[in-house]
C-alpha positions as a Markdown table, in Angstrom:
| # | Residue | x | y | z |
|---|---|---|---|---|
| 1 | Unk | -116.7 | -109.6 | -207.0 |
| 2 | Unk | -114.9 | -112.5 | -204.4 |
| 3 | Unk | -113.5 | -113.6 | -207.3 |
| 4 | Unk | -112.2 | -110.5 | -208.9 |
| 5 | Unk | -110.6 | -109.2 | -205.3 |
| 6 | Unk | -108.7 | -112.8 | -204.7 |
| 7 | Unk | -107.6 | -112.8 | -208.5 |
| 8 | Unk | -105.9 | -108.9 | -207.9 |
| 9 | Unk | -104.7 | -110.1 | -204.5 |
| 10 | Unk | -102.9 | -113.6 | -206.0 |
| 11 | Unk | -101.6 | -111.5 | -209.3 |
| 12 | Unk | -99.6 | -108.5 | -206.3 |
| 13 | Unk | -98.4 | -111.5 | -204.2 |
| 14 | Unk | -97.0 | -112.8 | -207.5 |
| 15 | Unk | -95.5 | -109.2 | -208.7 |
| 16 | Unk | -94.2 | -108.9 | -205.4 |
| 17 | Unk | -92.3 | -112.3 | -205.2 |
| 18 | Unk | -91.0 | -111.3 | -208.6 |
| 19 | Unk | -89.7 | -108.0 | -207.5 |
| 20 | Unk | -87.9 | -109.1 | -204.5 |
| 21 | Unk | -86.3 | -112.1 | -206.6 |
| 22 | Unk | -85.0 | -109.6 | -208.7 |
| 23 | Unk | -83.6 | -107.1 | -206.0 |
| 24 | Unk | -81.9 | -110.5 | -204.8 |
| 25 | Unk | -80.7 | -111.2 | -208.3 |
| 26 | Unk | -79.5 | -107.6 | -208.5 |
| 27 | Unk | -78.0 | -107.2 | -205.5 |
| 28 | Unk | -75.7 | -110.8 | -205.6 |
| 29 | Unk | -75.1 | -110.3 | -208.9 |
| 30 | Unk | -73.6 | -106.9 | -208.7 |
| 31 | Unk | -71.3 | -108.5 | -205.4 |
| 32 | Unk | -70.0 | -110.8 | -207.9 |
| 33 | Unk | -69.2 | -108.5 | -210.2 |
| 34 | Unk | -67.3 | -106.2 | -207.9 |
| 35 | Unk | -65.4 | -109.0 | -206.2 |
| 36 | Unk | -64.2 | -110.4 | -209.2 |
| 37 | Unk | -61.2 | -108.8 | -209.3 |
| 38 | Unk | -60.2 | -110.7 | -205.7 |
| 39 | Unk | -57.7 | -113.3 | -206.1 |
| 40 | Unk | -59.9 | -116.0 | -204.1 |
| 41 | Unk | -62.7 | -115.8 | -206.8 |
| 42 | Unk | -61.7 | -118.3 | -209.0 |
| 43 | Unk | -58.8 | -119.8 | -206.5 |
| 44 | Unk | -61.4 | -120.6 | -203.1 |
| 45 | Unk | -59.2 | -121.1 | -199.6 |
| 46 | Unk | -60.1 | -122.5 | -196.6 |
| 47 | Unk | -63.5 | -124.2 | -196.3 |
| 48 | Unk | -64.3 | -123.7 | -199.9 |
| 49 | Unk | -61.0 | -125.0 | -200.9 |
| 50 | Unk | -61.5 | -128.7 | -199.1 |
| 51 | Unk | -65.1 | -128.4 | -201.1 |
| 52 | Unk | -63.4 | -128.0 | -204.3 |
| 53 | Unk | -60.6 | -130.4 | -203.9 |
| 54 | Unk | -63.5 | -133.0 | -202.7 |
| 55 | Unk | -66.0 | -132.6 | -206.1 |
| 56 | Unk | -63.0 | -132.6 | -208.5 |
| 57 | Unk | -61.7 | -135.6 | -206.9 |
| 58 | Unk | -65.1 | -137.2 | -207.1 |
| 59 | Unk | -65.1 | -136.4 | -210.9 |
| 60 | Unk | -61.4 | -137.7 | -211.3 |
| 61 | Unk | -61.9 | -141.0 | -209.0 |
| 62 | Unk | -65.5 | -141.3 | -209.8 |
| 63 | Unk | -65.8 | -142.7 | -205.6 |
| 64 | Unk | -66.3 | -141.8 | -202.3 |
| 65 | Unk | -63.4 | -141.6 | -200.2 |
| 66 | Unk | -63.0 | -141.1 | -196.1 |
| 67 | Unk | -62.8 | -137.0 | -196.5 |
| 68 | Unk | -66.4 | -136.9 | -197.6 |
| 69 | Unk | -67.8 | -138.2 | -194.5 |
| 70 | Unk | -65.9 | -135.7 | -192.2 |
| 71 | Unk | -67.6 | -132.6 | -193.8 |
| 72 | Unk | -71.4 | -133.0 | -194.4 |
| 73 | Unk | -71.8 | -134.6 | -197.8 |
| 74 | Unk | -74.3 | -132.6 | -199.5 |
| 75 | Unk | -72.4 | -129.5 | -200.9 |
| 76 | Unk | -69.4 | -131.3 | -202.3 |
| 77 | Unk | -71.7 | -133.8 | -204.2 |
| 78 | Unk | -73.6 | -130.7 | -204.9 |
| 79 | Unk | -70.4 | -129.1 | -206.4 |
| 80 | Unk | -69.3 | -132.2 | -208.1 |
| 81 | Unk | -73.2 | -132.2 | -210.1 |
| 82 | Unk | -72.1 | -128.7 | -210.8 |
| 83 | Unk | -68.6 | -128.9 | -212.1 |
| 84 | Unk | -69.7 | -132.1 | -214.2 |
| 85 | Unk | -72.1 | -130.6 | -216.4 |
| 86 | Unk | -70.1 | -126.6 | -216.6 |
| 87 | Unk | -66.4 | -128.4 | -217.1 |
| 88 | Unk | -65.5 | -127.0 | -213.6 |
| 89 | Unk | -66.3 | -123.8 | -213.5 |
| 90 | Unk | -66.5 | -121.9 | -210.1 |
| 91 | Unk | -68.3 | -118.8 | -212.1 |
| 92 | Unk | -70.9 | -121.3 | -212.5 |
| 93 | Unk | -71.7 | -122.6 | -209.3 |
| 94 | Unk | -71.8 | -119.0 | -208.0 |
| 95 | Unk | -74.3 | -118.3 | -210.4 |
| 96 | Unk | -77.0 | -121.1 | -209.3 |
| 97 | Unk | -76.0 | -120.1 | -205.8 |
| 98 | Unk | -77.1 | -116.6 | -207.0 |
| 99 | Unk | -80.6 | -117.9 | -208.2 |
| 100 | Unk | -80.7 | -119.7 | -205.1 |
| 101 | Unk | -80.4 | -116.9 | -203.2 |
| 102 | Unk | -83.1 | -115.3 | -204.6 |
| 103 | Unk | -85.5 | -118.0 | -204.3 |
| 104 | Unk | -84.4 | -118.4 | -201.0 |
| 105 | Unk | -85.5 | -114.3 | -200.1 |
| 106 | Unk | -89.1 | -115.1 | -202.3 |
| 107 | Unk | -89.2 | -118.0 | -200.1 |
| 108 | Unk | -89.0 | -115.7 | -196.8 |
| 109 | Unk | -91.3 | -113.0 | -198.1 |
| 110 | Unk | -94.0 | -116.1 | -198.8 |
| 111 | Unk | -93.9 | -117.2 | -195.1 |
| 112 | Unk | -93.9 | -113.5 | -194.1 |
| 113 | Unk | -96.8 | -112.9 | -195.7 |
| 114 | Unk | -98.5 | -116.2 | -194.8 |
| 115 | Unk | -97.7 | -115.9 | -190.7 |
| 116 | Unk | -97.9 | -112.1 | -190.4 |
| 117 | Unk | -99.3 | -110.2 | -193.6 |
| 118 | Unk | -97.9 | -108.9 | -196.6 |
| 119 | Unk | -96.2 | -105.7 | -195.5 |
| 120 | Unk | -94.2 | -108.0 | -193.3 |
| 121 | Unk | -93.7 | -110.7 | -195.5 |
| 122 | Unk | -92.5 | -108.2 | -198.5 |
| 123 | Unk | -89.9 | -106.6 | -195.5 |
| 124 | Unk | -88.8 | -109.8 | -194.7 |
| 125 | Unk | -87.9 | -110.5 | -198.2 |
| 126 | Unk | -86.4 | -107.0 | -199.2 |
| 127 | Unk | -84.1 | -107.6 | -195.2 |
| 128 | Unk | -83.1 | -110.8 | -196.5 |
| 129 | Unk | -82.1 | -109.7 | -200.3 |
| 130 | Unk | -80.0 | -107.3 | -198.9 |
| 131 | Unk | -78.6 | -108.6 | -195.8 |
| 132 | Unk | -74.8 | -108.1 | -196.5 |
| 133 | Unk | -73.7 | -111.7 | -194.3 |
| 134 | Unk | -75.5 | -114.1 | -196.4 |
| 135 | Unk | -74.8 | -111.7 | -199.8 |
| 136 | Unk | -71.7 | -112.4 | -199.3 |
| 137 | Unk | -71.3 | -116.3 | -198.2 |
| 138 | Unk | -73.4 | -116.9 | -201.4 |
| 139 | Unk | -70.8 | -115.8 | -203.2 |
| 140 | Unk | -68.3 | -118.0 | -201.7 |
| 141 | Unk | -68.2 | -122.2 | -202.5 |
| 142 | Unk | -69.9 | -122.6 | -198.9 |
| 143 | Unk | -73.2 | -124.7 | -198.0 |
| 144 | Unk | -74.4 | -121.1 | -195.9 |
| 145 | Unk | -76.9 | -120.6 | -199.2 |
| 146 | Unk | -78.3 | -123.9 | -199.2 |
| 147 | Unk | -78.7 | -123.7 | -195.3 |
| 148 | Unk | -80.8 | -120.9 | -195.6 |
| 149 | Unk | -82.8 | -122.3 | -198.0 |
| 150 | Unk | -83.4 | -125.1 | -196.0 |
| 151 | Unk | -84.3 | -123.2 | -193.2 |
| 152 | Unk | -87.3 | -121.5 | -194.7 |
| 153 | Unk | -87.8 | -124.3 | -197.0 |
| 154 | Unk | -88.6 | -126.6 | -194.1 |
| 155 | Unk | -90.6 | -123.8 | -191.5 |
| 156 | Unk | -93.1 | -123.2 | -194.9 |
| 157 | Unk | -93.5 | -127.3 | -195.4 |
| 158 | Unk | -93.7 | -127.7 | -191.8 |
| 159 | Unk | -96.8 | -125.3 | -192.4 |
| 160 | Unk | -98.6 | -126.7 | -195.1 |
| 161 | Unk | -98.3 | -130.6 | -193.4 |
| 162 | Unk | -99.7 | -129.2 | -190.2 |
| 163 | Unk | -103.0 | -127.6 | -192.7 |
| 164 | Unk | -103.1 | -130.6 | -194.9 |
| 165 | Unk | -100.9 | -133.8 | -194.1 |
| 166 | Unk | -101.5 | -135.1 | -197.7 |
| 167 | Unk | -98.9 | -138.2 | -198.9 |
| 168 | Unk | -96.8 | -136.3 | -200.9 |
| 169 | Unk | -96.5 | -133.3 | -198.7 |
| 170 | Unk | -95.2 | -135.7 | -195.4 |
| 171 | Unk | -93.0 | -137.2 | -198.1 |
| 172 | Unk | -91.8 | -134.6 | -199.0 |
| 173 | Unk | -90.7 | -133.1 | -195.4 |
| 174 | Unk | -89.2 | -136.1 | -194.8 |
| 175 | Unk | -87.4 | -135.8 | -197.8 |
| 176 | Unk | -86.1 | -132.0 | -197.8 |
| 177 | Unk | -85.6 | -132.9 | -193.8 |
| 178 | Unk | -82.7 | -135.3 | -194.6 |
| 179 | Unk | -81.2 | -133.2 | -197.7 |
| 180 | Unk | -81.0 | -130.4 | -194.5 |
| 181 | Unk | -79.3 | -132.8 | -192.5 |
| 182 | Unk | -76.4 | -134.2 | -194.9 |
| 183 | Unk | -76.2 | -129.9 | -195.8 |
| 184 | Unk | -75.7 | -129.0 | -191.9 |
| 185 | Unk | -76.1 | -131.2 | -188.7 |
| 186 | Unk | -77.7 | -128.3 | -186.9 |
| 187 | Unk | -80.4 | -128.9 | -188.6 |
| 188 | Unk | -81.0 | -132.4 | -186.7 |
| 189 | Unk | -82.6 | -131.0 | -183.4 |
| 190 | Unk | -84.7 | -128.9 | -185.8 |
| 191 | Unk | -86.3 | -131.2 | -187.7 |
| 192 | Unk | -86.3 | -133.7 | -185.0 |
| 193 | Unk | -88.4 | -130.8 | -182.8 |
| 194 | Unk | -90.5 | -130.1 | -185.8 |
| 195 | Unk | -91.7 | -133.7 | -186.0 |
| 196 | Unk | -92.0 | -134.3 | -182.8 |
| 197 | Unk | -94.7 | -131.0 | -182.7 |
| 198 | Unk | -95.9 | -131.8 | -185.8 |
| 199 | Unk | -97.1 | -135.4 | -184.2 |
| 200 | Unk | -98.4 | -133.6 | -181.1 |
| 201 | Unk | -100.7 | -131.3 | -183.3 |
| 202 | Unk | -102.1 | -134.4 | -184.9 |
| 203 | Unk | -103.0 | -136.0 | -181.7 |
| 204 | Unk | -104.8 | -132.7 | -180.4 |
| 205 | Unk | -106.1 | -132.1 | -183.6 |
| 206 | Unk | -108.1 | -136.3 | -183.1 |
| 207 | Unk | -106.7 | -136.9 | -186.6 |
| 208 | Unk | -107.8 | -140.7 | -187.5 |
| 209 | Unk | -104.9 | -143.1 | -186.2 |
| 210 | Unk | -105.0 | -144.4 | -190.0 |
| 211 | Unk | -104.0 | -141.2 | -191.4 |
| 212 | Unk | -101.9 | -140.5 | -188.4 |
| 213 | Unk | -99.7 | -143.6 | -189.0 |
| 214 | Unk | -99.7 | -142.9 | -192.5 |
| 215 | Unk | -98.3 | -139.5 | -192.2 |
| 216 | Unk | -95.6 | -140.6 | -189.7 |
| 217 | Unk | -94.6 | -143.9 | -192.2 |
| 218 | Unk | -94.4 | -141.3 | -195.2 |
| 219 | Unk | -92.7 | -138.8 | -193.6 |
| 220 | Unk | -90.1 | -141.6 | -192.4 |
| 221 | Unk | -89.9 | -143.4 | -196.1 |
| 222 | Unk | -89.3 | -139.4 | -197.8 |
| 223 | Unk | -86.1 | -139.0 | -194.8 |
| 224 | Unk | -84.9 | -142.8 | -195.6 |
| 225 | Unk | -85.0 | -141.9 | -199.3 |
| 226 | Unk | -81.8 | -139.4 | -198.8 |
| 227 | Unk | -80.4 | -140.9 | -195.4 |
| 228 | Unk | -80.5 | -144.3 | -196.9 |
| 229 | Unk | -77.7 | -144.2 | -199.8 |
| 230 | Unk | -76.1 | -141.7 | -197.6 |
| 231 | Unk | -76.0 | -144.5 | -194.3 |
| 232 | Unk | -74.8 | -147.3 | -196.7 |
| 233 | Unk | -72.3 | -145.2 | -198.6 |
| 234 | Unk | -71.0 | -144.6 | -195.4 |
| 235 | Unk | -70.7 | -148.0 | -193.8 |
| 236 | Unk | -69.3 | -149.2 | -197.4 |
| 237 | Unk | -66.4 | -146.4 | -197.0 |
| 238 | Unk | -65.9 | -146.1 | -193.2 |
| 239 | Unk | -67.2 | -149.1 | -192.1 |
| 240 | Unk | -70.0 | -147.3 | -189.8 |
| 241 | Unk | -73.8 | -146.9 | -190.8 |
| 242 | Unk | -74.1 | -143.1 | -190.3 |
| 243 | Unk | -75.5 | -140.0 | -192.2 |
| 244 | Unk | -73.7 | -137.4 | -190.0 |
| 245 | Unk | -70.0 | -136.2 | -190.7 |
| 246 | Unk | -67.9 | -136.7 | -188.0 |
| 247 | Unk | -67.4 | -133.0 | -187.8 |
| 248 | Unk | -71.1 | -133.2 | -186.8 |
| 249 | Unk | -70.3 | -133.4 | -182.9 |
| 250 | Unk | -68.7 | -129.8 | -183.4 |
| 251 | Unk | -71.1 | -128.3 | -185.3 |
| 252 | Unk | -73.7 | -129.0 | -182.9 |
């Protein structure tokens, strides 16, 4: 009977992600179609311009140069995977951003439902589906999509180390800790707190000092994976070991 009733619950979780994935879906997609028409759809300005000039000069230059390191690097590299394998098309990108938008709002009802229940976790999701702000940056060539991926990303990995600090989950905060970092440098006192309470749970917890150490070393060698390339690519263009832009100062 135990069985039965955690089988029904585990197939309405599932149902529910998938329903407010689509209503994300639905939602962005319809934006994109009614904003298609605007003459900055296919022609970005401002912010999203310097993006796109950045990845299409990566793809003609096939280097690095000093502009990359004074906006974080993440989203024109992540533009520049983009346009490589879609022949540089905008339509494109703002189609995974789509997608990624509605993982991102599955991702929110998931850590809803895990902290406070499912009614809340499936409100969360339906809030964040709709909420016109981030609807609308999505659509734009802007890291705000991948920020707020990040940002749930991290607080539901955060989570799972603190329950079970296995190898391959501390690797992977580390990991998905620096790809937040190189997206927005906000996210540096964030992380940085989230260790640093992770670490303190440990020690209240009387985890062994073997595991302990362990988790701390893995969680470093998943954030030096990302940071690493980024720090030398840096020193090798600016002459400075560094994985923030120099914007980063601002931002914070």
């Amino acid at each position: 009977m135990s069985e039965t009733l955690k089988s029904s619950g585990g197939s309405r979780a599932f149902w529910f992600g998938v329903g407010v994935f689509l209503l994300a879906v639905f939602v962005r997609g319809l934006y994109l179609c009614e904003s298609s028409d605007n003459p900055t759809f296919f022609a970005p300005i401002v912010d999203s311009l310097t993006y796109d000039q950045m990845a299409r000069n990566l793809l003609d230059d096939g280097g690095l140069t000093r502009k990359f390191f004074w906006q974080p690097i993440f989203y024109p590299l992540f533009l520049s995977v983009v346009y490589l394998l879609t022949n540089c098309s905008v339509i494109w990108v703002k189609f995974v951003q789509m997608i990624l938008g509605g993982v991102t709002c599955v991702l929110v009802y998931r850590l809803g439902e895990r902290l406070f229940g499912r009614p809340v976790g499936v409100l969360a999701g339906v809030i964040t589906a709709v909420y016109v702000p981030l609807v609308f940056f999505e659509g734009e060539l802007l890291a705000v999509g991948w920020a707020a991926f990040w940002s749930v990303t991290l607080v539901l990995v955060l989570i799972k180390v603190r329950e079970k600090p296995s190898v391959w989950r501390c690797f992977g905060l580390g990991f998905l800790g620096a790809l937040s970092i190189i997206t927005r440098p906000v996210f540096l006192p964030f992380f940085t707190a989230g260790c640093i309470w992770l670490l303190v749970v440990w020690i209240r917890g009387r985890i062994d000092v073997r595991r302990l150490v362990s988790g701390v070393v893995t969680i470093g060698a998943g954030f030096l994976v990302v940071a690493g390339p980024v720090a030398i690519s840096s020193y090798q263009v600016m002459g400075r070991v560094m994985i923030l832009p120099f914007s980063g100062g601002v931002n914070l």
